[in-house]
N, C-alpha and C positions, 0 to 999 in steps of 0.2 A: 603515492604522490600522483596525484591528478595531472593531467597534460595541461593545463590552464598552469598549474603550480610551477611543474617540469620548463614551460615556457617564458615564464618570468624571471627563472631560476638562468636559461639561457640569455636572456634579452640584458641581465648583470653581469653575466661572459663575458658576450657580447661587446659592451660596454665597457667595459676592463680592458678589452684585448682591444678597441680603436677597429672591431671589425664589422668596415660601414656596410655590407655586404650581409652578411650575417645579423648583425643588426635592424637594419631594414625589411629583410624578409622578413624573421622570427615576431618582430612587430605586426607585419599583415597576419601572419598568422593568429596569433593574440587575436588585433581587432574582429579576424571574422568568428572567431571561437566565442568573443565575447556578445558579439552581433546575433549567433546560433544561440546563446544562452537565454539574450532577452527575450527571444523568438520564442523560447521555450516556456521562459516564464510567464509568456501574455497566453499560453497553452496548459498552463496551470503545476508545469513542469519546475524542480529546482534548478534541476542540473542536467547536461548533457550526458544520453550514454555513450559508450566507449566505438558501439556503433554511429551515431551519431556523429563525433569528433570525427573519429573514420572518415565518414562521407563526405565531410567538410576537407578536410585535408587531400583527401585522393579529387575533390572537385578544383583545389588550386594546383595539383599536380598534374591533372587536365590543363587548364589553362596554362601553364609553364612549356607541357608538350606541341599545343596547338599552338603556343605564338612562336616556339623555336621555329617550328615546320613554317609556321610564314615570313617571318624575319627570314629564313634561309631562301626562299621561295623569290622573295623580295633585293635579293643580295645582299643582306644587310649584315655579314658574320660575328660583330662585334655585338650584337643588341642578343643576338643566338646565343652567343658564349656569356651573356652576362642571366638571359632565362636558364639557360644549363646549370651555372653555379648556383640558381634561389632553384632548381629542382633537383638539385645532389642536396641543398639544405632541407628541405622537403621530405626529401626521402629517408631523412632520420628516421621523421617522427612517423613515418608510414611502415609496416612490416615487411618484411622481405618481399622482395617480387618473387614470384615462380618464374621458374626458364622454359621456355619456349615447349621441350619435352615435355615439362611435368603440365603444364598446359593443356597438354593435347592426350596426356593420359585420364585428367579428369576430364575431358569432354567424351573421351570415347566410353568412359563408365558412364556417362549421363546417357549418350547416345546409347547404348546397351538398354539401360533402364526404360527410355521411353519408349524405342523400338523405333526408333528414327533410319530413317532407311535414304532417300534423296534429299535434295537441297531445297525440296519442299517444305520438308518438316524444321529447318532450322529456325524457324522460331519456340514449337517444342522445345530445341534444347537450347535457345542460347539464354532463356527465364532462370531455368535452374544453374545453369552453367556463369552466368552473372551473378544471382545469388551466391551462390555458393564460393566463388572466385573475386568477389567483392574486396578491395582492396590487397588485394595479393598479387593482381595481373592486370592490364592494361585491357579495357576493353574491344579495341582495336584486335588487341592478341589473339583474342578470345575469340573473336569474330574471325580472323582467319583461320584459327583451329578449326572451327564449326565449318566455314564455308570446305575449308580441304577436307577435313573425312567424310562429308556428305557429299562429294563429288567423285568422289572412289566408289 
């Protein structure tokens, strides 16, 4: 089942259950997957891959984390607690995050490999470390792991 399918399939849940919360996310979700589609198709593409979906998804789970931090930034708690609940729905369809550890243990095997040694070289690791940690961790994350063991 395709996550286009899978999504449709929740948006009649959804719908069922009166749940306007869930509902309304899972529809943005939908429209940009379907927006990523046509994009594809004027690129000579059918369909979206599984990467692709990916990136779309982790780029509104972006946007969900950066408005919490401003909404909260801004005193606004209720606007925060309603981005939190469309990014706990979000993060269904996203795969596990990695915790903060397992984070910092694939950067020190990147860092190993390239021979990265001061805080010079973090752009050396955070290419591969971004690749590779692509929808699994928080780029932010990522980025601290790098800046801490290059500073050690």
């Amino acid at each position: 089942m395709s996550l286009i399918d899978r999504i449709g399939d929740d948006i009649k849940s959804a719908m069922k259950a009166r749940d306007k919360l869930r509902l309304e996310t899972v529809r943005g979700v939908k429209k940009l997957l379907l927006e990523k589609v046509v994009e594809a198709r004027a690129k000579g593409k059918e369909e979206l891959s599984p990467e692709e979906e990916l990136a779309a998804l982790s780029q509104l789970a972006k946007q969900r984390r950066d408005s919490i931090a401003q909404y909260l930034d801004a005193g606004r708690p209720e606007l925060a607690e309603k981005e939190q609940q469309e990014l706990e729905i979000l993060q269904e369809y996203l795969p596990a995050q990695l915790s903060e550890a397992e984070v910092i243990e694939v950067v020190d095997k990147i860092i190993a490999q390239v021979g990265a040694t001061s805080p010079k070289d973090m752009g050396k690791v955070m290419g591969p470390a971004m690749k590779e940690l692509k929808g699994k961790a928080d780029g932010k994350v990522v980025q601290n792991a790098v800046k801490q063991r290059l500073a050690t």
